[in-house]
C-alpha positions in Angstrom: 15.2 5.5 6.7 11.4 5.0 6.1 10.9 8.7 5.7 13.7 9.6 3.7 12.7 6.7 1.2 9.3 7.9 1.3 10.0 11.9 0.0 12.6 10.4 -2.8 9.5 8.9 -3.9 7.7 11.2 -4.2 9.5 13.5 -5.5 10.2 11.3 -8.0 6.9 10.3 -8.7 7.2 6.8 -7.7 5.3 4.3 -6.0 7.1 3.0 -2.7 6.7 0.7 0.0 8.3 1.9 3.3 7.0 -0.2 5.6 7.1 -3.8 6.2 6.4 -5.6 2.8 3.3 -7.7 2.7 3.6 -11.3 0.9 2.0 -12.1 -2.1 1.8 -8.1 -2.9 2.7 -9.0 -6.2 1.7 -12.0 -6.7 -1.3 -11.8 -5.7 -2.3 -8.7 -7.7 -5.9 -9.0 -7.5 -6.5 -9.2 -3.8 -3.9 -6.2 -3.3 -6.2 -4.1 -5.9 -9.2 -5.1 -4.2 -7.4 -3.4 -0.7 -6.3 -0.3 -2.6 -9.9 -0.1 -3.6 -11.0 -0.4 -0.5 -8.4 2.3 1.3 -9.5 4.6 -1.7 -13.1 4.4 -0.5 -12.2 4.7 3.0 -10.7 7.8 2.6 -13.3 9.5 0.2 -16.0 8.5 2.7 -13.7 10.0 5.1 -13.2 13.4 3.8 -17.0 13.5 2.7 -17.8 13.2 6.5 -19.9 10.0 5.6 -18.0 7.9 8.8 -20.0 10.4 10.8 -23.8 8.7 9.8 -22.5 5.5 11.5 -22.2 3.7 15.0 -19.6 5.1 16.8 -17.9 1.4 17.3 -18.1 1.1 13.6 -16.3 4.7 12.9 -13.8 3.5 15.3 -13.1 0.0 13.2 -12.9 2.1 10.1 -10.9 4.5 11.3 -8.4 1.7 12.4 -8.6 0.3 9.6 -8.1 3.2 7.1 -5.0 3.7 9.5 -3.7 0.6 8.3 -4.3 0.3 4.9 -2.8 3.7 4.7 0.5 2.2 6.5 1.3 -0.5 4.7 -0.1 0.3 1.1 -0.3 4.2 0.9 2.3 4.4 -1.2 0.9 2.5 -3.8 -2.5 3.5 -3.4 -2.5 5.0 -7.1 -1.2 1.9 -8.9 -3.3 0.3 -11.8 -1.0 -2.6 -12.8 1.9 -4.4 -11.4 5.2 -2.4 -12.0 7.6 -2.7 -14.8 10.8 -2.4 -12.9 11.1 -2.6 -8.5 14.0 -1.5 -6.6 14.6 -3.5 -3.3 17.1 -1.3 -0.6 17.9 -4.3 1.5 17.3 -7.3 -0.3 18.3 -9.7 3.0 15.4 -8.0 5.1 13.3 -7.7 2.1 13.3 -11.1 0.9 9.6 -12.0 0.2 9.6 -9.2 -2.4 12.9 -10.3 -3.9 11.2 -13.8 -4.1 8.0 -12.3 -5.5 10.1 -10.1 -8.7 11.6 -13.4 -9.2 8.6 -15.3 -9.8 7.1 -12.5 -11.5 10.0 -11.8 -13.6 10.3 -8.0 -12.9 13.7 -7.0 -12.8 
């Protein structure tokens, strides 16, 4: 289900989440920009090869952590703002991000 959500996205063009949703995504906007920073710099120091300068026990920690970031918010790793319009598959499972349109006011 995951995967088949994930390619209609992206053939589309859209940003998705296909994993579990993390609270306050949304609503807390500024600490989710801050991650999607962070996974951007991960992965250009990653594919510049600058992981290999360090401790082998820090690669290893930011390598798991890249691994993470990548799971849970790759598939908005390119958005700037929060969206204009979301579209929730299962709203029972997904009811944090129900919640957090509601409070936002995106339809």
């Amino acid at each position: 289900f995951a995967d088949l959500v994930s390619r209609a996205a992206i053939k589309a063009r859209c940003h998705y989440v296909n994993k579990k949703w993390l609270g306050g995504m949304l609503t807390n906007w500024s600490t989710t920009k801050k991650e999607l920073h962070k996974l951007r710099d991960l992965k250009i120091k990653h594919k510049m090869g600058r992981l290999k300068q360090l401790k082998k026990r820090d690669v290893t920690g930011l390598k798991r952590q890249l691994a993470h970031l990548q799971e849970y918010l790759g598939g908005i790793k390119y958005m700037t703002r929060l969206p204009d319009i979301v579209i929730i598959l299962d709203q029972h499972k997904e009811y944090i991000s129900l919640l957090e349109c509601i409070t936002l006011g995106i339809p």
